[in-house]
C-alpha positions as CSV (number, residue, x, y, z in Angstrom):
1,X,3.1,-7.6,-9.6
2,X,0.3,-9.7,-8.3
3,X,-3.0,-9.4,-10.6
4,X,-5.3,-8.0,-7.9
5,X,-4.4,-5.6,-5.1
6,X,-2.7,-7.2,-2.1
7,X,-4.0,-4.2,0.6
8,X,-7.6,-3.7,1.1
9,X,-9.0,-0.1,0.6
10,X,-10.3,0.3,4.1
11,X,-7.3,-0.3,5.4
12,X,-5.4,2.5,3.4
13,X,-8.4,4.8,4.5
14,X,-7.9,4.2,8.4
15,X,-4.3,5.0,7.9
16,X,-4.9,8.4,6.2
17,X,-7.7,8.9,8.7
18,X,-4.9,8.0,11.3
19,X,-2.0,10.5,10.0
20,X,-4.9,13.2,10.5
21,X,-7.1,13.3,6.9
22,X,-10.1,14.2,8.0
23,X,-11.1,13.4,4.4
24,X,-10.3,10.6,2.4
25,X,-11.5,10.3,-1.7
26,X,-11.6,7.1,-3.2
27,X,-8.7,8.1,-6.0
28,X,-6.2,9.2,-2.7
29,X,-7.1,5.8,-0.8
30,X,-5.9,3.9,-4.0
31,X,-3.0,5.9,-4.7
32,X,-1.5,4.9,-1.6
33,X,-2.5,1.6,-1.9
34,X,-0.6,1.6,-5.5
35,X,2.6,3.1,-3.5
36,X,2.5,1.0,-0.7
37,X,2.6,-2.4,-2.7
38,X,5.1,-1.1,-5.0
39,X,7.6,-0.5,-2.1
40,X,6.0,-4.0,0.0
41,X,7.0,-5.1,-3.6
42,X,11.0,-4.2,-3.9
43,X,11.1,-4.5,0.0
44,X,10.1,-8.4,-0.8
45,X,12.6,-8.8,-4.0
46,X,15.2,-7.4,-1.5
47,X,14.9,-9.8,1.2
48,X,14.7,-13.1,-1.0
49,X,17.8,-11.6,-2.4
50,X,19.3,-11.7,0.9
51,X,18.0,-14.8,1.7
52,X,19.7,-16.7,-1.3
């Protein structure tokens, strides 16, 4: 993986907010930020894959 975090934390706090959190922590915005890049991550490896 990349060395710094791909997705900015105020973008995984308006999706939360946006799937009806009315609160969001700091540790539960990154968690999903961890999540999300890990599957961005294989969804990538998948479609060079395909591509080759």
């Amino acid at each position: 993986m990349s060395s710094g975090p791909e997705f900015g934390l105020a973008a995984m706090y308006r999706v939360m907010k946006k799937s009806g959190a009315e609160r969001v922590s700091d540790d539960a915005a990154d968690e999903l930020r961890k999540v999300l890049e890990e599957v961005a991550e294989r969804i990538a490896k998948q479609a060079v894959d395909l591509s080759v």
